[in-house]
N, CA, C and O atoms as a Tinker XYZ file with bonds, in Angstrom:
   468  protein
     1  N    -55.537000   11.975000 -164.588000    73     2
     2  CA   -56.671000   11.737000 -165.453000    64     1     3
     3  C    -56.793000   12.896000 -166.433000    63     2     4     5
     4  O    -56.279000   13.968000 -166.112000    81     3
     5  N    -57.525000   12.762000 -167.783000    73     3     6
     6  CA   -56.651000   13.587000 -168.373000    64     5     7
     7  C    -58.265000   14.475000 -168.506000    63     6     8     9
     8  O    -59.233000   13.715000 -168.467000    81     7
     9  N    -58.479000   15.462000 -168.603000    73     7    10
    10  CA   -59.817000   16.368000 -168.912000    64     9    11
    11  C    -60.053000   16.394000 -170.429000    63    10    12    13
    12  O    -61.102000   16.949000 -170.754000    81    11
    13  N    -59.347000   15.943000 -171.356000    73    11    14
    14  CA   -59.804000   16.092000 -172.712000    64    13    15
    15  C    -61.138000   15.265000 -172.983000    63    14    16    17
    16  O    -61.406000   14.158000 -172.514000    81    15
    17  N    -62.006000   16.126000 -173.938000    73    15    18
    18  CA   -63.582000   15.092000 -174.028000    64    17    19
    19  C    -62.966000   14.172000 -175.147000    63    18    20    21
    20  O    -62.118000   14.397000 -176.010000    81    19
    21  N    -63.621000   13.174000 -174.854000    73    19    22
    22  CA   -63.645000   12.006000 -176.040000    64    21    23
    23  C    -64.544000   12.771000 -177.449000    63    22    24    25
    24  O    -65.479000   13.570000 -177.497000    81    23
    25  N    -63.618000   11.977000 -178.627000    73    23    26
    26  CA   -64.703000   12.429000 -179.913000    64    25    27
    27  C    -65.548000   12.018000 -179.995000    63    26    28    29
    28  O    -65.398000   10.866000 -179.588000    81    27
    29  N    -66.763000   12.202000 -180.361000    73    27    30
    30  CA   -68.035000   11.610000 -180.884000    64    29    31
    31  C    -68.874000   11.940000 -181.848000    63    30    32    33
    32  O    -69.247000   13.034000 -182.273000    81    31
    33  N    -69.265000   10.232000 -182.305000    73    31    34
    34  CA   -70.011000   10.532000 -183.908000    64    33    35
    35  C    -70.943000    9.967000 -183.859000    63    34    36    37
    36  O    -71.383000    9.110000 -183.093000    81    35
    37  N    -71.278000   10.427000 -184.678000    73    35    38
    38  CA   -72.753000   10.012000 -184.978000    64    37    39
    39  C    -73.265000    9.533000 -186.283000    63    38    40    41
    40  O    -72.342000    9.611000 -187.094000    81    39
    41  N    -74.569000    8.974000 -186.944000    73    39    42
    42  CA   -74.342000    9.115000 -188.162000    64    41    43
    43  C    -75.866000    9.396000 -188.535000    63    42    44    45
    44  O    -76.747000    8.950000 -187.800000    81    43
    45  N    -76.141000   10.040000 -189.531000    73    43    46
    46  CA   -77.522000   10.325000 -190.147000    64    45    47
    47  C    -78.274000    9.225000 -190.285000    63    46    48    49
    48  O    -77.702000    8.173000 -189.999000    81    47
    49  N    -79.406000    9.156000 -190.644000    73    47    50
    50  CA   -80.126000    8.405000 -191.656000    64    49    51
    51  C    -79.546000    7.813000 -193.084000    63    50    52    53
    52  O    -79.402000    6.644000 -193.440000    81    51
    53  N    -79.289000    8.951000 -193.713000    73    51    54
    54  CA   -78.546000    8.788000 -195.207000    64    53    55
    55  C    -77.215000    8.250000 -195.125000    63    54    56    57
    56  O    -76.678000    8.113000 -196.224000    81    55
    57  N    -76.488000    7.884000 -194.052000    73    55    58
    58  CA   -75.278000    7.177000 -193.793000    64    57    59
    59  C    -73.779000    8.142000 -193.453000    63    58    60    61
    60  O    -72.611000    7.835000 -193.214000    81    59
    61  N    -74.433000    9.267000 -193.563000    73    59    62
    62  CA   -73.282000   10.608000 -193.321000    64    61    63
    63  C    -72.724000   10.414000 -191.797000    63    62    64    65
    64  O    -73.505000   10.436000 -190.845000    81    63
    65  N    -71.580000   10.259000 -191.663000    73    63    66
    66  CA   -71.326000   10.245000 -190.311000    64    65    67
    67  C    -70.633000   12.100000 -189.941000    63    66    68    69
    68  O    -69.863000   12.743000 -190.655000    81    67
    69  N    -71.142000   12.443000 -188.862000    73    67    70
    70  CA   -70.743000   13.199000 -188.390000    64    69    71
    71  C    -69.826000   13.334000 -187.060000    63    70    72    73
    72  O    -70.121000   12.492000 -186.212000    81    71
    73  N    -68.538000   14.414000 -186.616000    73    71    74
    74  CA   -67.917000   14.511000 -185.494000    64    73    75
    75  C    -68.216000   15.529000 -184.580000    63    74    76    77
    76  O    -67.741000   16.564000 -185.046000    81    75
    77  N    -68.724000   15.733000 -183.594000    73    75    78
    78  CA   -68.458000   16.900000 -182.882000    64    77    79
    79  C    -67.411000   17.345000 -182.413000    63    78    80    81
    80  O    -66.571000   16.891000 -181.635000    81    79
    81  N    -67.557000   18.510000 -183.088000    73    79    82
    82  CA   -66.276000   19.817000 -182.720000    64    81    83
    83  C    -66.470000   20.106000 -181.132000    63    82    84    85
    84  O    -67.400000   20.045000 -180.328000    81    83
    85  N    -64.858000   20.513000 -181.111000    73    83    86
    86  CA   -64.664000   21.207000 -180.112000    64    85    87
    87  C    -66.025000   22.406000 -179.209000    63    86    88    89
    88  O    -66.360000   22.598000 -178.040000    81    87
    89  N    -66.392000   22.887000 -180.405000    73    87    90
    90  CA   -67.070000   23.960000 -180.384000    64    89    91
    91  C    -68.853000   23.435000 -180.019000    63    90    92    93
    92  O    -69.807000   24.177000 -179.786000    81    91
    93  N    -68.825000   21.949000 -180.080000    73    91    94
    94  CA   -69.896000   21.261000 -179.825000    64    93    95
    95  C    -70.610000   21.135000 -181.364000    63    94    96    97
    96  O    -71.352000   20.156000 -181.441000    81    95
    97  N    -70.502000   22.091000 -182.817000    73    95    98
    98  CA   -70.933000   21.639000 -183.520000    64    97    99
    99  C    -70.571000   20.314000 -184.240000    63    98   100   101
   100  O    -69.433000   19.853000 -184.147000    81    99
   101  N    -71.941000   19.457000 -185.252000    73    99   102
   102  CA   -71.356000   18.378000 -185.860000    64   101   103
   103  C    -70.802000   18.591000 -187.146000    63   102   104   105
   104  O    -71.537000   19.255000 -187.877000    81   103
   105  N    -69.666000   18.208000 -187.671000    73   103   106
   106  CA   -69.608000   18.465000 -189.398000    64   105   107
   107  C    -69.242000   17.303000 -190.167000    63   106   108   109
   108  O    -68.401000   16.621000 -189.581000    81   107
   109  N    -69.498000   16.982000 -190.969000    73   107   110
   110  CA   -69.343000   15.947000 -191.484000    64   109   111
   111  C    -67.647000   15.224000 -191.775000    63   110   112   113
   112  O    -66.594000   15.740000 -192.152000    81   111
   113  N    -68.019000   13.831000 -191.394000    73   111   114
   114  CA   -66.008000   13.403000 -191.980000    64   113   115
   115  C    -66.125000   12.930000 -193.464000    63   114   116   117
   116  O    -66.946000   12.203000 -194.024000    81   115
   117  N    -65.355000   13.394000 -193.771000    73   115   118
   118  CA   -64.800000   13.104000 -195.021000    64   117   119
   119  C    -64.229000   11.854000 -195.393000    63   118   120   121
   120  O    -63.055000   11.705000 -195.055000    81   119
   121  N    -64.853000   10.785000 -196.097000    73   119   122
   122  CA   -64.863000    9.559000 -196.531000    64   121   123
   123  C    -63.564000    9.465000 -197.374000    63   122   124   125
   124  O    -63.467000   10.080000 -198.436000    81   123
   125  N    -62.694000    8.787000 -196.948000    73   123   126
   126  CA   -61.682000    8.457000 -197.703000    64   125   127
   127  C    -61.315000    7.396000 -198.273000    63   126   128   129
   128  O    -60.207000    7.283000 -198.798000    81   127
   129  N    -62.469000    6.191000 -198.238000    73   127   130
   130  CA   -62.005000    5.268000 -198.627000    64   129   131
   131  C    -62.397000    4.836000 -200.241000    63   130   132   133
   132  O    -63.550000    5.078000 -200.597000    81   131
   133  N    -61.731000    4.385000 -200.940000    73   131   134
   134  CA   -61.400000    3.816000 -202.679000    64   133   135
   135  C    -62.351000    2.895000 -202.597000    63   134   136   137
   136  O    -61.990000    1.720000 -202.531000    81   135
   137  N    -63.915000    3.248000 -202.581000    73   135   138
   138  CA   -64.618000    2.306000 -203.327000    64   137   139
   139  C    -64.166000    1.972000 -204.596000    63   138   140   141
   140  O    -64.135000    0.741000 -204.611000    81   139
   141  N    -63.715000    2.501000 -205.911000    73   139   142
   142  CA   -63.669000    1.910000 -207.069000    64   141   143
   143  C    -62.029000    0.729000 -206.679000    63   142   144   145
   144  O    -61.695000   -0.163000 -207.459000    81   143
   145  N    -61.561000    0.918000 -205.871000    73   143   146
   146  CA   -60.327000    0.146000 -205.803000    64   145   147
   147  C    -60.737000   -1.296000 -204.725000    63   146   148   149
   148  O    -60.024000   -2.299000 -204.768000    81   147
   149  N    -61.727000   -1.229000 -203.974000    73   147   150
   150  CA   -62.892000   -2.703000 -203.072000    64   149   151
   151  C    -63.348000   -2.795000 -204.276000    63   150   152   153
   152  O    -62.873000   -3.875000 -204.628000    81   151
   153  N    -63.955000   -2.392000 -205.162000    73   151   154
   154  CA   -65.196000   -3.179000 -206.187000    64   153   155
   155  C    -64.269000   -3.905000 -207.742000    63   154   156   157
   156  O    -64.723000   -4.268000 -208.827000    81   155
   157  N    -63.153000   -3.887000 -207.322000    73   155   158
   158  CA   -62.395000   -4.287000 -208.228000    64   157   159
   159  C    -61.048000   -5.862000 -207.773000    63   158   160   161
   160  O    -60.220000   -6.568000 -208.349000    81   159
   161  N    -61.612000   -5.664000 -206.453000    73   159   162
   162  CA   -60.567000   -6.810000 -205.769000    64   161   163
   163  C    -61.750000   -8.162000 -205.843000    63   162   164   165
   164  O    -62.926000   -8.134000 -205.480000    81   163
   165  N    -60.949000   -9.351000 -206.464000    73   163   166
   166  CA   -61.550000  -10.806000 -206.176000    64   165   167
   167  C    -61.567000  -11.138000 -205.402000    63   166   168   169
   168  O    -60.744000  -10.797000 -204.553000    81   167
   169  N    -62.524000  -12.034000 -205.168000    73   167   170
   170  CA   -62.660000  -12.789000 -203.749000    64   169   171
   171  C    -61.423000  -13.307000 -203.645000    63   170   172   173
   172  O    -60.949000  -12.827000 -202.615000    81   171
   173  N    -60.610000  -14.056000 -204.172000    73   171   174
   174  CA   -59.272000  -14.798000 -203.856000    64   173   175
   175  C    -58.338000  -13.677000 -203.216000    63   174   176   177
   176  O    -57.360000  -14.160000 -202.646000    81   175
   177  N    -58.437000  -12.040000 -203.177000    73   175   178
   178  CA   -57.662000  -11.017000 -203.379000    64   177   179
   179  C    -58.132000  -10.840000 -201.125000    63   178   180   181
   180  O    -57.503000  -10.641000 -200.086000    81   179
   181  N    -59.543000  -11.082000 -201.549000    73   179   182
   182  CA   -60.146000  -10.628000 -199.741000    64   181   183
   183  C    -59.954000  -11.920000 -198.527000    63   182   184   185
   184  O    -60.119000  -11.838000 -197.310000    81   183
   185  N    -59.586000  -12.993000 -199.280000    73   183   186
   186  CA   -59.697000  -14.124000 -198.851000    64   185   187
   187  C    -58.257000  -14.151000 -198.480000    63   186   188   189
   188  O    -58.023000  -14.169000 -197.272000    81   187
   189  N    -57.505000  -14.155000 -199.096000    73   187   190
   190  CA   -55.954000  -13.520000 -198.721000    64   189   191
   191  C    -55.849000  -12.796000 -197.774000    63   190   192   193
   192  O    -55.312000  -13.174000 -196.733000    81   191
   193  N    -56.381000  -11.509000 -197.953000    73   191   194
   194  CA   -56.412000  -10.520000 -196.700000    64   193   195
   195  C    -56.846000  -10.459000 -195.898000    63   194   196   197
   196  O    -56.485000   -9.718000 -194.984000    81   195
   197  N    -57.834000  -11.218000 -195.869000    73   195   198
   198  CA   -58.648000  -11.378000 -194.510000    64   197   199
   199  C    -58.001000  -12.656000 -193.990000    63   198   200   201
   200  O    -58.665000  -12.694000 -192.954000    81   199
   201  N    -57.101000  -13.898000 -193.889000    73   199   202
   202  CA   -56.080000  -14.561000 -193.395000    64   201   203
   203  C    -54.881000  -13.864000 -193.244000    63   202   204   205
   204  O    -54.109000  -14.475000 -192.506000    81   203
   205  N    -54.457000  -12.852000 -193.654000    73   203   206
   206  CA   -53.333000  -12.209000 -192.952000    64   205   207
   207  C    -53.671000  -11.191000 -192.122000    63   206   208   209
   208  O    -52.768000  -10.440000 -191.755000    81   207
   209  N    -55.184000  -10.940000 -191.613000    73   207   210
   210  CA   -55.405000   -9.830000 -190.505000    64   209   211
   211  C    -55.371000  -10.740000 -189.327000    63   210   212   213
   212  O    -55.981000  -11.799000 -189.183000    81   211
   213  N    -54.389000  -10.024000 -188.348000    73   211   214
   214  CA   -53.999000  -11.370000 -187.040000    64   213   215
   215  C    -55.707000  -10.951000 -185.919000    63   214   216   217
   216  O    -55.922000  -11.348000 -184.774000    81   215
   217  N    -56.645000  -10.043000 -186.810000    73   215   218
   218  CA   -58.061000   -9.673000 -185.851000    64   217   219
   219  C    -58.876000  -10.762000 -186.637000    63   218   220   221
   220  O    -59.683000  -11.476000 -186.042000    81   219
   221  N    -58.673000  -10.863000 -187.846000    73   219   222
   222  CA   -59.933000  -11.991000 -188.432000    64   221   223
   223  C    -59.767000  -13.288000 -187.985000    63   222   224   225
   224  O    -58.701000  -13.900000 -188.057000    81   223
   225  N    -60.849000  -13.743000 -187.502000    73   223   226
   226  CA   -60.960000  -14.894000 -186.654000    64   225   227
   227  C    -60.406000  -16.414000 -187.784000    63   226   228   229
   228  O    -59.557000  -17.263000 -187.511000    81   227
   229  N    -61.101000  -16.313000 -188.810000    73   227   230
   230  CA   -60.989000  -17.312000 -190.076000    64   229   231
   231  C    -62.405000  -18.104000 -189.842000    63   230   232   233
   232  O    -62.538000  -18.652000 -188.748000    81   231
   233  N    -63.283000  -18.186000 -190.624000    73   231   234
   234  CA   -64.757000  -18.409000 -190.413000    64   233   235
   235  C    -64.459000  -19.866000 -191.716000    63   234   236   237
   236  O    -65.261000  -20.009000 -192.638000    81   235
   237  N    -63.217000  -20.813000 -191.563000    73   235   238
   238  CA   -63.276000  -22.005000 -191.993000    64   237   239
   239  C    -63.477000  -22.865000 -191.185000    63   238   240   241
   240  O    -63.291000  -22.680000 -189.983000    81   239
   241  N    -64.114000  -24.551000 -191.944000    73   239   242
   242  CA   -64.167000  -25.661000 -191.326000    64   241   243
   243  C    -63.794000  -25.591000 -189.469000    63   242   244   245
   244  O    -64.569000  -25.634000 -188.513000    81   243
   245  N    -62.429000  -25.480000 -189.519000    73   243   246
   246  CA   -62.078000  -25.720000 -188.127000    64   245   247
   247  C    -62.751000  -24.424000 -187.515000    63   246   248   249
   248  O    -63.662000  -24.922000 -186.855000    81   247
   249  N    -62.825000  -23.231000 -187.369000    73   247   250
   250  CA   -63.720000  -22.477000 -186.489000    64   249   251
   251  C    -65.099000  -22.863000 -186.488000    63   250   252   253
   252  O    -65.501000  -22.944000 -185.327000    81   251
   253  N    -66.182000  -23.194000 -187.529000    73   251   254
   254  CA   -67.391000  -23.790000 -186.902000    64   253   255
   255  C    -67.461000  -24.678000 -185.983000    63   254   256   257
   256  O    -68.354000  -24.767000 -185.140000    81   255
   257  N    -66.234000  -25.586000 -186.147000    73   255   258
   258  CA   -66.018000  -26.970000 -185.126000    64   257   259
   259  C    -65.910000  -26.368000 -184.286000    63   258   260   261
   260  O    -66.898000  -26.514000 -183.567000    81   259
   261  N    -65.188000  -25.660000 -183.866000    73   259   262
   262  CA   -64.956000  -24.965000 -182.440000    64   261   263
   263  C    -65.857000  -24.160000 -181.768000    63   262   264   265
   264  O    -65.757000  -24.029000 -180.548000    81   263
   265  N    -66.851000  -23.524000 -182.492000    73   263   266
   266  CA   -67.650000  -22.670000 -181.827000    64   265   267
   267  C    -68.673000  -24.522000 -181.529000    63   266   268   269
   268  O    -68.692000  -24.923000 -180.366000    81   267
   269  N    -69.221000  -25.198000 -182.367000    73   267   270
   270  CA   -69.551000  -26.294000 -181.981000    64   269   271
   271  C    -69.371000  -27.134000 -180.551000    63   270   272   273
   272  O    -70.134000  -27.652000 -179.735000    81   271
   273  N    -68.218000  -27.007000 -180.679000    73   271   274
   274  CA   -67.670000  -27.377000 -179.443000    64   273   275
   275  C    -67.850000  -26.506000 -178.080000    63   274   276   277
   276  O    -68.623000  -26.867000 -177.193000    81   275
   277  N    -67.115000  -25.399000 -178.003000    73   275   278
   278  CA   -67.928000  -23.995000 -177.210000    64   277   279
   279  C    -69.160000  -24.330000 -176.477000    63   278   280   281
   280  O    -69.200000  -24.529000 -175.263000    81   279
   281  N    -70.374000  -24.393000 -177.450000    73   279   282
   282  CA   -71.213000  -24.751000 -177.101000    64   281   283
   283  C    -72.051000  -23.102000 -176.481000    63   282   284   285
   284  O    -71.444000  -22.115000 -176.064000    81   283
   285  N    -73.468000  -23.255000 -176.599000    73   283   286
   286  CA   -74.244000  -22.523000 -175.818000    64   285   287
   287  C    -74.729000  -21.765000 -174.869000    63   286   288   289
   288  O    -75.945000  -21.910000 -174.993000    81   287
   289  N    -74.541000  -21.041000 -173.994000    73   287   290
   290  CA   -75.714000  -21.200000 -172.822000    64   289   291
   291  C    -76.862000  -21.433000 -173.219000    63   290   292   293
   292  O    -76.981000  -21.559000 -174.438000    81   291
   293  N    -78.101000  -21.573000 -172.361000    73   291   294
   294  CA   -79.167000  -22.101000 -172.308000    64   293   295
   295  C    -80.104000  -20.931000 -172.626000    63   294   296   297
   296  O    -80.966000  -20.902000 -173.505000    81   295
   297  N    -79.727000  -19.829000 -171.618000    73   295   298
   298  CA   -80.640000  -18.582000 -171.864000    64   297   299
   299  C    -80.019000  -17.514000 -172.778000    63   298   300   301
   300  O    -78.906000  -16.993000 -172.719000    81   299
   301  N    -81.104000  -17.314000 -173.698000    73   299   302
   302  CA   -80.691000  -16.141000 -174.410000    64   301   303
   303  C    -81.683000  -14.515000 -174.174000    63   302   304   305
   304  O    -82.654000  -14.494000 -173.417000    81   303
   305  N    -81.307000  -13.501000 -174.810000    73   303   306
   306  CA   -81.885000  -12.784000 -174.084000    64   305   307
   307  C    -82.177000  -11.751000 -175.446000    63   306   308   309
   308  O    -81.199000  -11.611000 -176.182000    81   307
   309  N    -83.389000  -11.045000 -175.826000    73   307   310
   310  CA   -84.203000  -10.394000 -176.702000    64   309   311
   311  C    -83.274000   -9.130000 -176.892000    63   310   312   313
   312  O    -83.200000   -8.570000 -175.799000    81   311
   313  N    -82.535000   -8.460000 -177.850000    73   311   314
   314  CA   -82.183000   -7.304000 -177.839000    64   313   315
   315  C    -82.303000   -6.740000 -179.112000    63   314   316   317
   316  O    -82.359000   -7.601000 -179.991000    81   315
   317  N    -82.349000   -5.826000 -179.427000    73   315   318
   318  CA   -82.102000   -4.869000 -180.817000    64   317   319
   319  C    -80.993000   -4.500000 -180.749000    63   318   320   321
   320  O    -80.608000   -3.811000 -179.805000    81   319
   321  N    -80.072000   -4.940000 -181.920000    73   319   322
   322  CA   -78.826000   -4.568000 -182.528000    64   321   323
   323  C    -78.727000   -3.801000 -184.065000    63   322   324   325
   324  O    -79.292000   -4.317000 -185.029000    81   323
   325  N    -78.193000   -2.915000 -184.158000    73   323   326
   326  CA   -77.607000   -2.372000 -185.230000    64   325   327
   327  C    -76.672000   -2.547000 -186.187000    63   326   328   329
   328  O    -75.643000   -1.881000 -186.071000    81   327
   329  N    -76.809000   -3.490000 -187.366000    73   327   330
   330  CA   -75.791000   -4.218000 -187.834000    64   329   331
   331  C    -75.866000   -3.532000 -189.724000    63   330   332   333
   332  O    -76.774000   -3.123000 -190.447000    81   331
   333  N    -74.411000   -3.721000 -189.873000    73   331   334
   334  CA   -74.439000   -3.168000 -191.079000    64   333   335
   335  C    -75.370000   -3.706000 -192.261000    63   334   336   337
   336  O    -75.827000   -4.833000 -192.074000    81   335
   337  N    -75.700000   -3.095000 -193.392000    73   335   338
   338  CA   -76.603000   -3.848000 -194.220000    64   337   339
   339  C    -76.335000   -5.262000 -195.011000    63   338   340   341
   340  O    -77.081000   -6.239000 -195.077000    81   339
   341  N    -75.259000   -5.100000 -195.492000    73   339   342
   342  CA   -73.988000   -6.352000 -196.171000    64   341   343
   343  C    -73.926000   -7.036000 -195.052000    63   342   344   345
   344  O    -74.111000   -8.227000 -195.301000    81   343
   345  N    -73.710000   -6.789000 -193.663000    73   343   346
   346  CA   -73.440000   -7.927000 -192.615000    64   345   347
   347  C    -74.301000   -8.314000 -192.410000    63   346   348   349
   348  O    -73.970000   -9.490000 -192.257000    81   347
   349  N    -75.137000   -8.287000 -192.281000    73   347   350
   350  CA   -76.718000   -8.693000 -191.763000    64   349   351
   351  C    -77.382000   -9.629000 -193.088000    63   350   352   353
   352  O    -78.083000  -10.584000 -192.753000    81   351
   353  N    -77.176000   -9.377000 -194.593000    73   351   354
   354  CA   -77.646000   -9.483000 -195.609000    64   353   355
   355  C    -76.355000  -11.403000 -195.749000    63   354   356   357
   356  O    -76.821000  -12.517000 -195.987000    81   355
   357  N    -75.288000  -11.177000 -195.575000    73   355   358
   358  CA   -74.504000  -11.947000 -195.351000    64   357   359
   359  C    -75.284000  -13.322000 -194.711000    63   358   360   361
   360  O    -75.781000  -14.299000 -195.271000    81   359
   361  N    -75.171000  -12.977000 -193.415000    73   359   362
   362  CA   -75.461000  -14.079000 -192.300000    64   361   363
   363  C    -77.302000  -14.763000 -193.243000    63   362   364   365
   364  O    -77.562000  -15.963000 -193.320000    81   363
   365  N    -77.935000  -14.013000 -193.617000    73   363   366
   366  CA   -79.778000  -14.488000 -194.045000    64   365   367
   367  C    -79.343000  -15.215000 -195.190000    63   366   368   369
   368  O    -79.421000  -16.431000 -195.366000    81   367
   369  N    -78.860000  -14.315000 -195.977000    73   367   370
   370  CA   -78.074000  -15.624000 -197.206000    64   369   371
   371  C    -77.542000  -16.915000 -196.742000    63   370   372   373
   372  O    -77.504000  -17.753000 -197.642000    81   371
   373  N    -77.159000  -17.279000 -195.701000    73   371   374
   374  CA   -77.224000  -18.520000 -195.628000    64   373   375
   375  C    -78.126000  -19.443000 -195.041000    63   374   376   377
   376  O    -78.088000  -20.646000 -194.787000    81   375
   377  N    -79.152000  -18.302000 -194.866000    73   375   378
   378  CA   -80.891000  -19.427000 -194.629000    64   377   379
   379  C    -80.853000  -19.277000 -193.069000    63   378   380   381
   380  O    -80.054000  -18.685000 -192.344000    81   379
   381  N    -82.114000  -20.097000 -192.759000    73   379   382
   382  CA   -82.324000  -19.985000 -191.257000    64   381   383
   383  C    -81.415000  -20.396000 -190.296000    63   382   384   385
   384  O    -80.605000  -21.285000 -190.557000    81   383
   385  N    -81.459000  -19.793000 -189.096000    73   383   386
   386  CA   -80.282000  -20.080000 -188.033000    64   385   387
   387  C    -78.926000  -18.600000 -188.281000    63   386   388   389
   388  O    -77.743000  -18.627000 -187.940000    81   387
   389  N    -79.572000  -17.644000 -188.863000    73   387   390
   390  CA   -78.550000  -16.606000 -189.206000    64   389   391
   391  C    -77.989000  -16.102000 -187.853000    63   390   392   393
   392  O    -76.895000  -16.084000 -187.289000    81   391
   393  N    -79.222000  -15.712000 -187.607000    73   391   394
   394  CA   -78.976000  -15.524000 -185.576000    64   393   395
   395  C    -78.118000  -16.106000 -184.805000    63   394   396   397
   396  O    -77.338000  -15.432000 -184.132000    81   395
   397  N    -78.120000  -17.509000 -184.775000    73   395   398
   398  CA   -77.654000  -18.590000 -183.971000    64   397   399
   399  C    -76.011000  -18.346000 -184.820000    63   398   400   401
   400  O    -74.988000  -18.644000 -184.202000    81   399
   401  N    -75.927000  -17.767000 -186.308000    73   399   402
   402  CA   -74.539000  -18.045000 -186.351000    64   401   403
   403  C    -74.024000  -16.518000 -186.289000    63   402   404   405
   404  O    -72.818000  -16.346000 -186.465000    81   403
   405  N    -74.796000  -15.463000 -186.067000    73   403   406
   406  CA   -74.225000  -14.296000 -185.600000    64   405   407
   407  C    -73.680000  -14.706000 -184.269000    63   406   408   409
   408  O    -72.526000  -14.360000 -184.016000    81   407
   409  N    -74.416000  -15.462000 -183.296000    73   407   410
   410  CA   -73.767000  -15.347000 -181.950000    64   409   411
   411  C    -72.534000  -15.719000 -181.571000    63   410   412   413
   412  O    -71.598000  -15.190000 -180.970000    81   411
   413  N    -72.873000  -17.279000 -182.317000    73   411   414
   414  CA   -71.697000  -18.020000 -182.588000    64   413   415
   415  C    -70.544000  -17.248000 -183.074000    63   414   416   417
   416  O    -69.512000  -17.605000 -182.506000    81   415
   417  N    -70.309000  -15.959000 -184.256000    73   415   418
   418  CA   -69.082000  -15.719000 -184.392000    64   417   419
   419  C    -68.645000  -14.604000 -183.111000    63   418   420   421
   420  O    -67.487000  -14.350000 -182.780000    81   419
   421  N    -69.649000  -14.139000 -182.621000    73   419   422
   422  CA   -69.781000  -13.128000 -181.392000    64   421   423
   423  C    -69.205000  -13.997000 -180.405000    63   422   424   425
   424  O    -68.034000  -13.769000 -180.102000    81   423
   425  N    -69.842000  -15.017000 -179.806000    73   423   426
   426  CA   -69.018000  -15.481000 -179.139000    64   425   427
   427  C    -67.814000  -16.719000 -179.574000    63   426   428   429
   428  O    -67.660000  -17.718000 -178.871000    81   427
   429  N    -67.358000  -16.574000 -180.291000    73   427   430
   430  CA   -65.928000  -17.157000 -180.508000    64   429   431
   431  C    -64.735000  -16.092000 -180.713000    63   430   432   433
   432  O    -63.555000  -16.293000 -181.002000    81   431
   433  N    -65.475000  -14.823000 -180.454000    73   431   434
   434  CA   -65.024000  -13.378000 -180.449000    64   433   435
   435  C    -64.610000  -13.587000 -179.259000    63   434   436   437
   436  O    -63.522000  -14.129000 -179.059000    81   435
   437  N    -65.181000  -13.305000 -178.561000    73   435   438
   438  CA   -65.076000  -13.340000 -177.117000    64   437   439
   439  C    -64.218000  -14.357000 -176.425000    63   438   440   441
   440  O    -63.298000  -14.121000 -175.641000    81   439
   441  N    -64.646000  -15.494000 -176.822000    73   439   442
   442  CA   -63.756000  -16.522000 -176.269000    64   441   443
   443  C    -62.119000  -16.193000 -176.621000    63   442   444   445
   444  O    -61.292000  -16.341000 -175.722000    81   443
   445  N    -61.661000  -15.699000 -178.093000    73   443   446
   446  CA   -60.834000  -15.439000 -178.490000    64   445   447
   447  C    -60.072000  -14.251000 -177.629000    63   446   448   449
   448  O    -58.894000  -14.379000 -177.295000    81   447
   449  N    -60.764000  -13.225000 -177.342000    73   447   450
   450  CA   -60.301000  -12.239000 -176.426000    64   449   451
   451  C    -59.897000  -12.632000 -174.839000    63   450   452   453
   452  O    -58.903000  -12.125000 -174.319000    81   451
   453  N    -60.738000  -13.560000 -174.134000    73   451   454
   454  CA   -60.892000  -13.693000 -172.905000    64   453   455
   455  C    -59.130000  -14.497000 -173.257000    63   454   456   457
   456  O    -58.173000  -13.767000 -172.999000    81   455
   457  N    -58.915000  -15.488000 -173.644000    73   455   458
   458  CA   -57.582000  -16.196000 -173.696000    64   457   459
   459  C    -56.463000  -15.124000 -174.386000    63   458   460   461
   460  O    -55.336000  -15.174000 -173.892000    81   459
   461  N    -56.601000  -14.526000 -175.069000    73   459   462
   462  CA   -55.411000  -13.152000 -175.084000    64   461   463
   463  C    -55.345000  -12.341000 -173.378000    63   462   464   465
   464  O    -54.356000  -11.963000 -172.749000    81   463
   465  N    -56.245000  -12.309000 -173.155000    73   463   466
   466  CA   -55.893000  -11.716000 -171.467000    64   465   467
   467  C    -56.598000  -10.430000 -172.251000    63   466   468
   468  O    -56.771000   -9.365000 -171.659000    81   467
């Protein structure tokens, strides 16, 4: 078993994520990703890429059928989740039942994992 601590982050208020050091202090990570190079790709450009990621589920026709099919449990249960602002802003844009289709892709997540082993 190995004694090394796991990393851990955290993130501000203002969206700064921080790592703790070795040393136990936090310092900030350094953002590397090309916003001006995302705010310049078409939807036809993400729609592409997001069908060649073998993790994206594909949130077409035939996956609603299937979570359809899936089906429910009966009991659900009250929690507070932390969801990004765009993801969350996503799911309400398509009107009431945002909830019911967060779960739904949550669990067709799951279902998807449990049959990979």
């Amino acid at each position: 078993m190995s004694s090394a601590k796991a990393i851990v982050f955290t993130r501000l208020t203002d969206g700064t994520i921080l790592r703790r050091r070795q040393d136990g202090s936090f310092r900030p990570v350094k953002d590397r990703t090309d916003y001006a190079r995302l705010a310049k790709l078409t939807d036809d450009e993400i729609e592409r890429m997001a069908r060649s990621d073998p993790d994206h589920p594909g949130l077409d026709d035939e996956f609603w059928r299937q979570v359809e099919e899936i089906g429910a449990p009966r009991s659900k249960e009250a929690i507070s989740i932390k969801l990004d602002k765009d993801v969350l802003a996503f799911f309400r844009k398509q009107g009431r039942g945002y909830q019911t289709r967060i779960n739904a892709v949550l669990r067709h997540y799951m279902h998807a994992r449990r049959k990979a082993g």
